[in-house]
PDB file as gemmi writes it, atoms N, CA and C in Angstrom:
CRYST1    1.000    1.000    1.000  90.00  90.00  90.00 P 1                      
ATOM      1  N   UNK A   1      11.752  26.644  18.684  1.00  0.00           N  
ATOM      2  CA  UNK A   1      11.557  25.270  19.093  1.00  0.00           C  
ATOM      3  C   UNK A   1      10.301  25.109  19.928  1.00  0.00           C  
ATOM      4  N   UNK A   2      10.135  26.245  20.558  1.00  0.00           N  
ATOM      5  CA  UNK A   2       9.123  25.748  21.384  1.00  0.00           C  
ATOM      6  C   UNK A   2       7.600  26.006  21.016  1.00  0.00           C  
ATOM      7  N   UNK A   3       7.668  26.999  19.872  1.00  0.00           N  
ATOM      8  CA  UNK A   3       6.491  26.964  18.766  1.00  0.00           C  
ATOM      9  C   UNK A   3       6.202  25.341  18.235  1.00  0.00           C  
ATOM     10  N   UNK A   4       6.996  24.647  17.878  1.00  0.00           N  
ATOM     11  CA  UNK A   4       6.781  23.058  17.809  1.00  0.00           C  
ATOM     12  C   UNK A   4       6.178  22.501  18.571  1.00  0.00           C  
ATOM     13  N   UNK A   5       6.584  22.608  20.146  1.00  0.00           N  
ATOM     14  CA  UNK A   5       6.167  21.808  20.788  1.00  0.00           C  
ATOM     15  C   UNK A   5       4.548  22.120  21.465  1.00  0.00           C  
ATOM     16  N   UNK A   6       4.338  23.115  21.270  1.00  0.00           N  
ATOM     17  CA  UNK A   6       2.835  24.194  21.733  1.00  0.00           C  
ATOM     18  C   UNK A   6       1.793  23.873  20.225  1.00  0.00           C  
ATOM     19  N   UNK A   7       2.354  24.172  19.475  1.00  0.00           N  
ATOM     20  CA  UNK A   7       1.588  23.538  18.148  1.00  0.00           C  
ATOM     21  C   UNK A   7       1.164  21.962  18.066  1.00  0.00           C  
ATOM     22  N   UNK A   8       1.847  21.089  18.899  1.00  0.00           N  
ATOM     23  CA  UNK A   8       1.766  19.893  19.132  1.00  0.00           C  
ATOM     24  C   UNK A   8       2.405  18.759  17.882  1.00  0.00           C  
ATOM     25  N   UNK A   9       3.151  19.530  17.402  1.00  0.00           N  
ATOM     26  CA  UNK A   9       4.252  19.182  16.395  1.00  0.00           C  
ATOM     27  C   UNK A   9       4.886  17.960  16.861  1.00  0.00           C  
ATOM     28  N   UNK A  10       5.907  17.932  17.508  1.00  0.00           N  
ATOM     29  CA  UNK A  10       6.443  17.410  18.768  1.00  0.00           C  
ATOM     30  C   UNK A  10       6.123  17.273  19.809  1.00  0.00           C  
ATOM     31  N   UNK A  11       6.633  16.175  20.682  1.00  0.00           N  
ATOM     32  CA  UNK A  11       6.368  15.897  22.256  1.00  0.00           C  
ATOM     33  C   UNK A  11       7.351  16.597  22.927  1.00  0.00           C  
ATOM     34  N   UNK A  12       8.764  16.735  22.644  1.00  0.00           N  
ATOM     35  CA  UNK A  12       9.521  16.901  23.558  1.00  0.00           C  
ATOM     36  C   UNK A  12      10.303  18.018  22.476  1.00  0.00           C  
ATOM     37  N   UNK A  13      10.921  18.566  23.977  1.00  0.00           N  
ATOM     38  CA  UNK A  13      12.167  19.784  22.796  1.00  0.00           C  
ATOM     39  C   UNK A  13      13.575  18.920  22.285  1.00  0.00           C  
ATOM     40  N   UNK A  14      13.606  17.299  22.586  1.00  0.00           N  
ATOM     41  CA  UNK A  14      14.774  17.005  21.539  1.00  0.00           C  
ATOM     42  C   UNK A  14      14.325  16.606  20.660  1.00  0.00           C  
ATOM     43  N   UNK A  15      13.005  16.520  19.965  1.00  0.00           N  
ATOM     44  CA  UNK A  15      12.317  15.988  19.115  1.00  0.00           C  
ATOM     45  C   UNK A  15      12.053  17.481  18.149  1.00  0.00           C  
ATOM     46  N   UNK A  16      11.870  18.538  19.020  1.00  0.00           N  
ATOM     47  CA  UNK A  16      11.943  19.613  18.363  1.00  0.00           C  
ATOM     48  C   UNK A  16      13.804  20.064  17.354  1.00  0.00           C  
ATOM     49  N   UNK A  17      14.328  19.665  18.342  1.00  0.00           N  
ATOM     50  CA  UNK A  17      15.623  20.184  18.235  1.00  0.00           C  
ATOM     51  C   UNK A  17      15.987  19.116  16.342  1.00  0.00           C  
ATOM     52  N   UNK A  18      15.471  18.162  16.825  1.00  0.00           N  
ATOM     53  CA  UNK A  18      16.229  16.982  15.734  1.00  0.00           C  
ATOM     54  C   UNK A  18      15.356  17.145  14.389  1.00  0.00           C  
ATOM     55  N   UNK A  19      13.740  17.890  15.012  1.00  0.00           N  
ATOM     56  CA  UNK A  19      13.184  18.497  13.359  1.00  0.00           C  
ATOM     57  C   UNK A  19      13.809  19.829  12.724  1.00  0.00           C  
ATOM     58  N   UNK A  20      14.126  20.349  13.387  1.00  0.00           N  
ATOM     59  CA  UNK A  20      14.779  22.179  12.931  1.00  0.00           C  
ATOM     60  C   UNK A  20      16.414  21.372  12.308  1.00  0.00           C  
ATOM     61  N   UNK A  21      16.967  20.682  13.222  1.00  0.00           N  
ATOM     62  CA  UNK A  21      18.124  20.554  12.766  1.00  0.00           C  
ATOM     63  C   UNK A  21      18.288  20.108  10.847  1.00  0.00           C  
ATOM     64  N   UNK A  22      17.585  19.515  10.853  1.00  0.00           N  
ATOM     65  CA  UNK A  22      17.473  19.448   9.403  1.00  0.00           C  
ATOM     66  C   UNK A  22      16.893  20.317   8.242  1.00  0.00           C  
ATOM     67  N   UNK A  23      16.322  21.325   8.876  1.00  0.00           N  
ATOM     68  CA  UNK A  23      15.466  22.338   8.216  1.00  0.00           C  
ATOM     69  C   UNK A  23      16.586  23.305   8.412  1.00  0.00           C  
ATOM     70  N   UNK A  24      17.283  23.943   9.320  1.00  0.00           N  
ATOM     71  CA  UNK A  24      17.776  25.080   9.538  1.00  0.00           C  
ATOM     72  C   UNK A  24      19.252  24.767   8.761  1.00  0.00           C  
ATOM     73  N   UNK A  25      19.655  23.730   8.593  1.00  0.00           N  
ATOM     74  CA  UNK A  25      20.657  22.982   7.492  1.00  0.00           C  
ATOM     75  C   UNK A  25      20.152  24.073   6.332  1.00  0.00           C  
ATOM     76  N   UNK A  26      18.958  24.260   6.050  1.00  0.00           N  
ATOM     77  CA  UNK A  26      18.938  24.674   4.852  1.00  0.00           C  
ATOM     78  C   UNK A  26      18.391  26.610   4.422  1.00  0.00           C  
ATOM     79  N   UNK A  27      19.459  26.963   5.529  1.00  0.00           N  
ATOM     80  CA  UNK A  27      19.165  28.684   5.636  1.00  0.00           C  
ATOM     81  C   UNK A  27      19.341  29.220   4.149  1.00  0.00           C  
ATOM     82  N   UNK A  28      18.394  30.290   3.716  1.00  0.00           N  
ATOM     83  CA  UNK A  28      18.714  30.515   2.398  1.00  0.00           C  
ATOM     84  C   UNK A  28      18.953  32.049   2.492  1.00  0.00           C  
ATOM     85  N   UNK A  29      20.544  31.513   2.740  1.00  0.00           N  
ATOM     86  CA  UNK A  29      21.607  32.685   2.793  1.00  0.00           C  
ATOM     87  C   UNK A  29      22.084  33.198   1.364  1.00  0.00           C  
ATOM     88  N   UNK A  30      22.038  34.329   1.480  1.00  0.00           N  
ATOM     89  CA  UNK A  30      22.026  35.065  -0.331  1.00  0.00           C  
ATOM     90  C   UNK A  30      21.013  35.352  -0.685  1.00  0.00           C  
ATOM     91  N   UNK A  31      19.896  34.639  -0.167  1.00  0.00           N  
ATOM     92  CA  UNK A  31      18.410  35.010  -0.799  1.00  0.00           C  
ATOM     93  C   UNK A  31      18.108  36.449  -0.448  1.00  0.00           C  
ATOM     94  N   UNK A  32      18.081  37.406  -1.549  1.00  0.00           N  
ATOM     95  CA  UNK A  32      17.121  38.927  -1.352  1.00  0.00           C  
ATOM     96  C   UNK A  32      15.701  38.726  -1.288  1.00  0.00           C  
ATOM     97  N   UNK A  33      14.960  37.734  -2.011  1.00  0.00           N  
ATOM     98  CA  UNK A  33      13.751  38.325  -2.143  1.00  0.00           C  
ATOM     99  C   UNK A  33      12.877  36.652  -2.864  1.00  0.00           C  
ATOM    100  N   UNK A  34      11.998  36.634  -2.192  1.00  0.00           N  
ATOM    101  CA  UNK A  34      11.368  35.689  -2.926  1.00  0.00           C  
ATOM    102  C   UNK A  34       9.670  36.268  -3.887  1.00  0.00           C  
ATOM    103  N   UNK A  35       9.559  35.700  -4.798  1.00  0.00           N  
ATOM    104  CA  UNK A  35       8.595  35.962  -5.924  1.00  0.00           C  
ATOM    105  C   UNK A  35       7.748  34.497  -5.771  1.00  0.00           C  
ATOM    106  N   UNK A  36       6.559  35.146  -5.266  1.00  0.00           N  
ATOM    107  CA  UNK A  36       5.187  33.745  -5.465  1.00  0.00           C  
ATOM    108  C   UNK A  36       4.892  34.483  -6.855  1.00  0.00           C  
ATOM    109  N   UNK A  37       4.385  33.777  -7.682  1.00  0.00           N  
ATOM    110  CA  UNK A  37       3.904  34.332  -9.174  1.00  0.00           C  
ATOM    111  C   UNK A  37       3.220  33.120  -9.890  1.00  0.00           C  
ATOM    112  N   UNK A  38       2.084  32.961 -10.176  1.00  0.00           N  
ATOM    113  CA  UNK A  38       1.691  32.023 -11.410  1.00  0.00           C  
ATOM    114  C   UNK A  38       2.882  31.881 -12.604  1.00  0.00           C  
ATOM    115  N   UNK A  39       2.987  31.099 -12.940  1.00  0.00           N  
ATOM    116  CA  UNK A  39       4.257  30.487 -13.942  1.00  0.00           C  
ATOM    117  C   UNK A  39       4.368  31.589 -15.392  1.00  0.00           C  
ATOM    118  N   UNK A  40       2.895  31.546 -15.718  1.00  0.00           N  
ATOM    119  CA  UNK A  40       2.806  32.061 -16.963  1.00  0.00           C  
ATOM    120  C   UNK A  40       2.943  33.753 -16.740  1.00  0.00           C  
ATOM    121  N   UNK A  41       2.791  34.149 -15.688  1.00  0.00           N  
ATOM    122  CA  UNK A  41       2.689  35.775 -15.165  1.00  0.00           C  
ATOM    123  C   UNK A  41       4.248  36.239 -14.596  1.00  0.00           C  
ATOM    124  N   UNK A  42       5.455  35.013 -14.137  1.00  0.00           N  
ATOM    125  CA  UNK A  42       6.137  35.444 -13.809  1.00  0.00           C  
ATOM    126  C   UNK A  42       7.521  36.585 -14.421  1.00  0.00           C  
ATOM    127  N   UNK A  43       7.427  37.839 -13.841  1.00  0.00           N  
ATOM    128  CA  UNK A  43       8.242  38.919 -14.797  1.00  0.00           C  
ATOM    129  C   UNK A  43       9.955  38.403 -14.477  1.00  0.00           C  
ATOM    130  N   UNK A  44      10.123  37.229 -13.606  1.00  0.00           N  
ATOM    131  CA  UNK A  44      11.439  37.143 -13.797  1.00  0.00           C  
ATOM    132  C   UNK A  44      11.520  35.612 -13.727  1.00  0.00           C  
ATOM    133  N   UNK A  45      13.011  35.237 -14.241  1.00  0.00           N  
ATOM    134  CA  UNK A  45      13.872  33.740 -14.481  1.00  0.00           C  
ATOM    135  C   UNK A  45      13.803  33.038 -12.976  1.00  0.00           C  
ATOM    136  N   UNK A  46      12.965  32.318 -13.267  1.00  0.00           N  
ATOM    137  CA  UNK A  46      12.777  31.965 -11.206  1.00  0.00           C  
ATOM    138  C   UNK A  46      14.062  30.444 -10.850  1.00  0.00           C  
ATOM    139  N   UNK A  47      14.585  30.618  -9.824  1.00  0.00           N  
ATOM    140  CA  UNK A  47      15.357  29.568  -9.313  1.00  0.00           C  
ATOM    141  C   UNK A  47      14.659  28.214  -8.690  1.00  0.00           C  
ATOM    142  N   UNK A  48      13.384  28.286  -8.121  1.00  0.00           N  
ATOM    143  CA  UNK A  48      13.019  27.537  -8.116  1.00  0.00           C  
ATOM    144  C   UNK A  48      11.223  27.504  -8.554  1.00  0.00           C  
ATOM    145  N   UNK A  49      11.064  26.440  -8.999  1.00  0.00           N  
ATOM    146  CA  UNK A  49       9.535  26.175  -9.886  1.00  0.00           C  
ATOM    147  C   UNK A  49       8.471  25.301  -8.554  1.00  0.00           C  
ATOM    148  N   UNK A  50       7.988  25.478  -8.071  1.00  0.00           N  
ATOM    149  CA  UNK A  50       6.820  24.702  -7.398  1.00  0.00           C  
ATOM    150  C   UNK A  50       5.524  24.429  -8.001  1.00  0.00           C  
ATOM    151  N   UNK A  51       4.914  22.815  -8.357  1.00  0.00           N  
ATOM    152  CA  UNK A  51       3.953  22.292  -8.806  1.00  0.00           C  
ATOM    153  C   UNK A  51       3.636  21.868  -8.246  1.00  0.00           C  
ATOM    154  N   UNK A  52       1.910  22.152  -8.184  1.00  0.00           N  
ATOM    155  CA  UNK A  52       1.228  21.085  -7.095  1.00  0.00           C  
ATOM    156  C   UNK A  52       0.217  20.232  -8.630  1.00  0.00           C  
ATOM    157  N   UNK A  53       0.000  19.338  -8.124  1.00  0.00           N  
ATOM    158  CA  UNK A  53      -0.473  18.539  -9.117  1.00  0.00           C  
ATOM    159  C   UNK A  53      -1.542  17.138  -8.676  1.00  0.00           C  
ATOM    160  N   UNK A  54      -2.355  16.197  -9.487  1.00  0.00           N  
ATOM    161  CA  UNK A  54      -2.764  14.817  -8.834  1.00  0.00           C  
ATOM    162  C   UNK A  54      -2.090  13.828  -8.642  1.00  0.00           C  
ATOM    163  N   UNK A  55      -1.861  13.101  -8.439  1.00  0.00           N  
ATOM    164  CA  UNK A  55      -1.156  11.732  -8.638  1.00  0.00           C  
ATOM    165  C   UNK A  55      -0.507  11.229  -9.880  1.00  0.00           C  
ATOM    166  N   UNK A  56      -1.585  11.126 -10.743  1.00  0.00           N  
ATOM    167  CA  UNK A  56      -1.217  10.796 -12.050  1.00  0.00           C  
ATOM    168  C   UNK A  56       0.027  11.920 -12.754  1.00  0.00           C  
ATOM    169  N   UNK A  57       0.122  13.214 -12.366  1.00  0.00           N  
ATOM    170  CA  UNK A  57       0.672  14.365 -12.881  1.00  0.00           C  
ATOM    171  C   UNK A  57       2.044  14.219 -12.272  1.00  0.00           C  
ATOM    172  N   UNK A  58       2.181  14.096 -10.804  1.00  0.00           N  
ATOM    173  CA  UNK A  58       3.083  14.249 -10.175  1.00  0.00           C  
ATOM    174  C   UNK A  58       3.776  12.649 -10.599  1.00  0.00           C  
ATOM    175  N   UNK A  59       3.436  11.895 -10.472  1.00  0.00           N  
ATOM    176  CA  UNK A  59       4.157  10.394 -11.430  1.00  0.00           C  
ATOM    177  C   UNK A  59       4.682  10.730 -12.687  1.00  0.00           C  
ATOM    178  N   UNK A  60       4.301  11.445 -13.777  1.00  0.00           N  
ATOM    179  CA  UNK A  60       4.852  11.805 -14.887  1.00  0.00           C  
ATOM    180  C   UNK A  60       6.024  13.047 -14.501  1.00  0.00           C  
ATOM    181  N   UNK A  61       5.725  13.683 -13.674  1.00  0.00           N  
ATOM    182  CA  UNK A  61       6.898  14.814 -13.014  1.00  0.00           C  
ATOM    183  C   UNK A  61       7.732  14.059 -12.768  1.00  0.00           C  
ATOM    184  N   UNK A  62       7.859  12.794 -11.994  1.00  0.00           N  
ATOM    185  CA  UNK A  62       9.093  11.994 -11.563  1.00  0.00           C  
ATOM    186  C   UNK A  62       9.422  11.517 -12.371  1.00  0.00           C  
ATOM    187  N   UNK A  63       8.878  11.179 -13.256  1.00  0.00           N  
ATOM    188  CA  UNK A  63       9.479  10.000 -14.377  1.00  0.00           C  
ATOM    189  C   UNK A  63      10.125  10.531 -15.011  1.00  0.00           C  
ATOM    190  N   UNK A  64       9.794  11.976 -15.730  1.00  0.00           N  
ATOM    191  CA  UNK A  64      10.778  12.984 -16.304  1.00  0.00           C  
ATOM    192  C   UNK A  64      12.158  13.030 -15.623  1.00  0.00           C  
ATOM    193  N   UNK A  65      11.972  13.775 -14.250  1.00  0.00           N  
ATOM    194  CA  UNK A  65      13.364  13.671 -13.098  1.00  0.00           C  
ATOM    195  C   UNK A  65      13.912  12.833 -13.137  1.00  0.00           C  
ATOM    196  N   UNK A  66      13.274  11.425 -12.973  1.00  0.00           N  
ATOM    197  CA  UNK A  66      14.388  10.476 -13.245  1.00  0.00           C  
ATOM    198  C   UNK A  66      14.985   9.610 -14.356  1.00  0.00           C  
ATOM    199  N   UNK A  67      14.729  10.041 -15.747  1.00  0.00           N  
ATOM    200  CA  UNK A  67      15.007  10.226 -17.104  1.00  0.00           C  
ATOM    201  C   UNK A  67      15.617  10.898 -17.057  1.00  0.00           C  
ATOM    202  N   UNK A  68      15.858  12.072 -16.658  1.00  0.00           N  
ATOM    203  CA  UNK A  68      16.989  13.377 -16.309  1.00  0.00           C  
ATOM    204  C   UNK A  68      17.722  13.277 -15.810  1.00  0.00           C  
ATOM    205  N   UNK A  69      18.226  12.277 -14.818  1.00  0.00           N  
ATOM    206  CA  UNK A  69      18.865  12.729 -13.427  1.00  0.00           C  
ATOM    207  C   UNK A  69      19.893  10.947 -13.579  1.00  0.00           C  
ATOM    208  N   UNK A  70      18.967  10.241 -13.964  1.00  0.00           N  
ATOM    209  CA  UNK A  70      19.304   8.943 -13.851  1.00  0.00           C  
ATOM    210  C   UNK A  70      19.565   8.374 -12.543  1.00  0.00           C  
ATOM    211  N   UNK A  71      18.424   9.026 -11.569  1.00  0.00           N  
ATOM    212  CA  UNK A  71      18.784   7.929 -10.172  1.00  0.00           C  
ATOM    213  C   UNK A  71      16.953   8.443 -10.139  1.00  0.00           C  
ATOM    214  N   UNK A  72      16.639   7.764  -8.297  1.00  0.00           N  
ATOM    215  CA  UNK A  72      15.228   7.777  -7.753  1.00  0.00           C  
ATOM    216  C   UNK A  72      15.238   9.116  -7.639  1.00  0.00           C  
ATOM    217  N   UNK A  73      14.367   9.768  -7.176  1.00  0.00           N  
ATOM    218  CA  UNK A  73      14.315  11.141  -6.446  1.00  0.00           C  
ATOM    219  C   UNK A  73      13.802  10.574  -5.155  1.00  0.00           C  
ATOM    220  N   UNK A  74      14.686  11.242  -4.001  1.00  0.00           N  
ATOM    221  CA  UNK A  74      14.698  11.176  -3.361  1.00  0.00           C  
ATOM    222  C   UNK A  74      13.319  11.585  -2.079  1.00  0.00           C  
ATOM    223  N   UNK A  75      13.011  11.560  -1.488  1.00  0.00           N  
ATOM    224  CA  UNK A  75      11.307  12.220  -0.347  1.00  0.00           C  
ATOM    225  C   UNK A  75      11.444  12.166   0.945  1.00  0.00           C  
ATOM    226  N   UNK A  76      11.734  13.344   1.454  1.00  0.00           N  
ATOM    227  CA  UNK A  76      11.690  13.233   2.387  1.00  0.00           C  
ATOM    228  C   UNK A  76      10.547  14.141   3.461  1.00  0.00           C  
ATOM    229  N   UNK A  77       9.686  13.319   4.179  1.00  0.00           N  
ATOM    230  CA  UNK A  77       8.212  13.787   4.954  1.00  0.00           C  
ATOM    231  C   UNK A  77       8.218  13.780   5.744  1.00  0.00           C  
ATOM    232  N   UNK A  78       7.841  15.090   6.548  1.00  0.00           N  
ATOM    233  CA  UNK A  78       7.396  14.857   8.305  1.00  0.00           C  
ATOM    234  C   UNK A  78       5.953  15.366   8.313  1.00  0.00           C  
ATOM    235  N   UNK A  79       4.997  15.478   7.192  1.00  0.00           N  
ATOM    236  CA  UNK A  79       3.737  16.060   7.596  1.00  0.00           C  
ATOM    237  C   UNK A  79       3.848  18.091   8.183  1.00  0.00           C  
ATOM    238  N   UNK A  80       4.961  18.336   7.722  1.00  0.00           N  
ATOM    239  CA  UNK A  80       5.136  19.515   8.408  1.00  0.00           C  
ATOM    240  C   UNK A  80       6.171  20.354   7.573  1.00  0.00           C  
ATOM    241  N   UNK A  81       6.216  21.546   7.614  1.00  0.00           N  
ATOM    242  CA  UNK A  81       7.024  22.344   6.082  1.00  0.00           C  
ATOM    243  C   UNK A  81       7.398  21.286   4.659  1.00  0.00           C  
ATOM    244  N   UNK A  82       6.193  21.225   4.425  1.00  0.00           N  
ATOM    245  CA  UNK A  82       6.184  20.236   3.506  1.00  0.00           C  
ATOM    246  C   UNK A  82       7.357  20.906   2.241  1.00  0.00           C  
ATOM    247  N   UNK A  83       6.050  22.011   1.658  1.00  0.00           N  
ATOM    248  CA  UNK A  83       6.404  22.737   0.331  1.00  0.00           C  
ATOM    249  C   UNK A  83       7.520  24.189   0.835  1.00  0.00           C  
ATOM    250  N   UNK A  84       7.641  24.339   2.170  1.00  0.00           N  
ATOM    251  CA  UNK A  84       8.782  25.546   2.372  1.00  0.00           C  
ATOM    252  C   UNK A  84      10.061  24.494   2.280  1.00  0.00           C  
ATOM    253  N   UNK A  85       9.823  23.896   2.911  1.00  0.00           N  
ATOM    254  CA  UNK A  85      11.060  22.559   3.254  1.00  0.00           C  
ATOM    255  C   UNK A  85      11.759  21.984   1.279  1.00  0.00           C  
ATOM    256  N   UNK A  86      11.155  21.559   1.189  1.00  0.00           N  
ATOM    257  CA  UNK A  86      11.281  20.925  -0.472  1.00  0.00           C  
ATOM    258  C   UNK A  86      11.767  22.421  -1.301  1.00  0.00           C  
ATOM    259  N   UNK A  87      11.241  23.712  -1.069  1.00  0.00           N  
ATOM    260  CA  UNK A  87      11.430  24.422  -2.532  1.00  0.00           C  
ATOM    261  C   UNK A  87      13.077  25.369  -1.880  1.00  0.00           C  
ATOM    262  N   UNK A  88      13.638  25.083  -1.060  1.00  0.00           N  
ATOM    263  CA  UNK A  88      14.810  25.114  -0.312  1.00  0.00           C  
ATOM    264  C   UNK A  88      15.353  23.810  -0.142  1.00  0.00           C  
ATOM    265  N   UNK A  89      15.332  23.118  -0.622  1.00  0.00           N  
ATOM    266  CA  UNK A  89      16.164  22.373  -0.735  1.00  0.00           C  
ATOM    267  C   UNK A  89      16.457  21.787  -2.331  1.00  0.00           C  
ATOM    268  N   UNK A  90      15.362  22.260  -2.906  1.00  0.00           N  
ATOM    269  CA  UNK A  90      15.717  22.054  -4.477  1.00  0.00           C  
ATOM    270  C   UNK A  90      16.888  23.588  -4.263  1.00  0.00           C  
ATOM    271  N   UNK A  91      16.560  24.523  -3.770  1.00  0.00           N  
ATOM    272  CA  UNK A  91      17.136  25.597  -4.074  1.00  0.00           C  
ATOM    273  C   UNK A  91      18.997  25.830  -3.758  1.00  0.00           C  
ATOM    274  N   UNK A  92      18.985  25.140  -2.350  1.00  0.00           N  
ATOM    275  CA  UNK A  92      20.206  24.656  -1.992  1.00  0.00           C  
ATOM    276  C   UNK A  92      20.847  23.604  -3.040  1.00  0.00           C  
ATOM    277  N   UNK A  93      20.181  22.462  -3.253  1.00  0.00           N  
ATOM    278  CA  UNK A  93      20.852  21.613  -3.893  1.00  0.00           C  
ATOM    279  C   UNK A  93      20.600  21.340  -5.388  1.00  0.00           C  
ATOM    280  N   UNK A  94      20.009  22.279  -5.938  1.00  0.00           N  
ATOM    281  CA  UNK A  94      19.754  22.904  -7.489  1.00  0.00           C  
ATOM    282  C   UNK A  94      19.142  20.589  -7.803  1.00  0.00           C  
ATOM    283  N   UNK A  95      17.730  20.163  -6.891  1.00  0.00           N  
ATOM    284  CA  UNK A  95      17.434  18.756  -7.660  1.00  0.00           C  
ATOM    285  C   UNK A  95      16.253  18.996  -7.682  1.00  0.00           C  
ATOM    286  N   UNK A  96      15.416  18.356  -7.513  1.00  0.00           N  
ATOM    287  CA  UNK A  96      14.323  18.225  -7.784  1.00  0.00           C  
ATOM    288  C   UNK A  96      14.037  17.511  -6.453  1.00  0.00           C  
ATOM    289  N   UNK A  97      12.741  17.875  -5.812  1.00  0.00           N  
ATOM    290  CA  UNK A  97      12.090  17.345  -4.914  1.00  0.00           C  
ATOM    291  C   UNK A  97      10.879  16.916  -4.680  1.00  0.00           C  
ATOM    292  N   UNK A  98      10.046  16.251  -4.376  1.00  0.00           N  
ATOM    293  CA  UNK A  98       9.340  15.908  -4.013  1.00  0.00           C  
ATOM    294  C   UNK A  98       8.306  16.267  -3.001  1.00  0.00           C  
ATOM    295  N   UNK A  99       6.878  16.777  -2.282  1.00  0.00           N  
ATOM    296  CA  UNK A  99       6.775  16.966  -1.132  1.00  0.00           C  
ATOM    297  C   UNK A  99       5.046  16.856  -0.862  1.00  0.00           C  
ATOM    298  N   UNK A 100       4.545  16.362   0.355  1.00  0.00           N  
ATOM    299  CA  UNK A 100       2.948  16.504   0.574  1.00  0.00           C  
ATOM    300  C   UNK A 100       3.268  18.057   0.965  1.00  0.00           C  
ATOM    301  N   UNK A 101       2.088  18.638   0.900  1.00  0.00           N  
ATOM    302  CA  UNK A 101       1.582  19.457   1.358  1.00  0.00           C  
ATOM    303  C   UNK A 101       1.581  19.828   2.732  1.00  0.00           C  
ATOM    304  N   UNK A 102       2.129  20.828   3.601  1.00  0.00           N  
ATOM    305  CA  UNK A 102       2.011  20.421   4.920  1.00  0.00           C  
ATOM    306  C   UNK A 102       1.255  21.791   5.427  1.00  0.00           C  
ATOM    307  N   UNK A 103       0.788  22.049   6.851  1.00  0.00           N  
ATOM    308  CA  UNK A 103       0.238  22.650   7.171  1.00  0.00           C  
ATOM    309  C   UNK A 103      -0.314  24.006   6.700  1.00  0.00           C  
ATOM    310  N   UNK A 104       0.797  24.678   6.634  1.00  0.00           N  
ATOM    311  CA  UNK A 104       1.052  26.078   6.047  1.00  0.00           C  
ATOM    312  C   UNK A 104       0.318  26.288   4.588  1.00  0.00           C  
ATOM    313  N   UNK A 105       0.482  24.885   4.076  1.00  0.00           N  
ATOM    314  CA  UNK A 105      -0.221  25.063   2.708  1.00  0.00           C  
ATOM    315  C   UNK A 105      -1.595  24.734   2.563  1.00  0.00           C  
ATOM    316  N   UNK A 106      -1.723  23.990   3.621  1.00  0.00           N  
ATOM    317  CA  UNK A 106      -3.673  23.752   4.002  1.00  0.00           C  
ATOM    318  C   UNK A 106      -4.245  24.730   4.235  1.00  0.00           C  
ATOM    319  N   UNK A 107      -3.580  25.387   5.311  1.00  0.00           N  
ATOM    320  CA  UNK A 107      -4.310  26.284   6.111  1.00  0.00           C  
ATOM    321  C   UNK A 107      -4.207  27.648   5.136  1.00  0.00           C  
ATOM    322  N   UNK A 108      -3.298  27.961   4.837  1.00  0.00           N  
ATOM    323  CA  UNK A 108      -2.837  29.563   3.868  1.00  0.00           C  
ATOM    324  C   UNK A 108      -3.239  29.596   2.165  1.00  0.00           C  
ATOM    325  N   UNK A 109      -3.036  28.377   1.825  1.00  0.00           N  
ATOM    326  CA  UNK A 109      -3.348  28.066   0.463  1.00  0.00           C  
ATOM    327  C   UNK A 109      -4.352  27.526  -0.100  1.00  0.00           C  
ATOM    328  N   UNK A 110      -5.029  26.899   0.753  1.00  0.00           N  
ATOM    329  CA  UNK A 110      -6.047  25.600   0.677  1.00  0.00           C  
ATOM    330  C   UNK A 110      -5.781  24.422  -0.130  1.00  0.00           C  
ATOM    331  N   UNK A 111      -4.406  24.374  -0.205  1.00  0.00           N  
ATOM    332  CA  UNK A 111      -4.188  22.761  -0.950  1.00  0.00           C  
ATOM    333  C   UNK A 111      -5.099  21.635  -0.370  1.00  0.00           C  
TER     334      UNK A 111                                                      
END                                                                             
């Protein structure tokens, strides 16, 4: 929590407390091992798929989902574990998600 608040994430530690609380909802208990892999290179059946895409791409991604699913897809953003946040929670709740890019993926990935 208090990595939040030193990062300048948050102002206060109940502001910290009320961002984790929703993230730590989603511990990925059972998980052995995670695989980053280009799609076409991957040697195993992956549980969850992450696409980053433009606008135009990611609109046709939803439109599919919700042709599939028959409701909105849902988004939920804090500017912060954007793509760790989203590919755990597709993973928990086997849907499809939505997500910007958040720090981790600027800085580590260069999205």
């Amino acid at each position: 929590m208090e990595f939040l608040r030193a990062a300048g994430y948050v102002r206060s530690r109940e502001a910290a407390e009320g961002l984790l609380e929703d993230f730590l909802a989603l511990r990925p208990e059972g998980v052995e091992r995670v695989v980053v892999s280009p799609l076409t290179r991957t040697k195993v059946r992956p549980d969850v798929v992450m696409v980053y895409g433009n606008s135009a791409q990611m609109m046709r991604l939803i439109q599919g989902a919700v042709c599939e699913q028959g409701r909105r897809m849902e988004v939920r953003l804090a500017g912060l574990m954007g793509s760790c946040g989203s590919a755990l929670r597709s993973y928990r709740q086997g849907s499809y998600h939505l997500a910007v890019p958040g720090t981790g993926d600027r800085v580590f990935a260069a999205t």
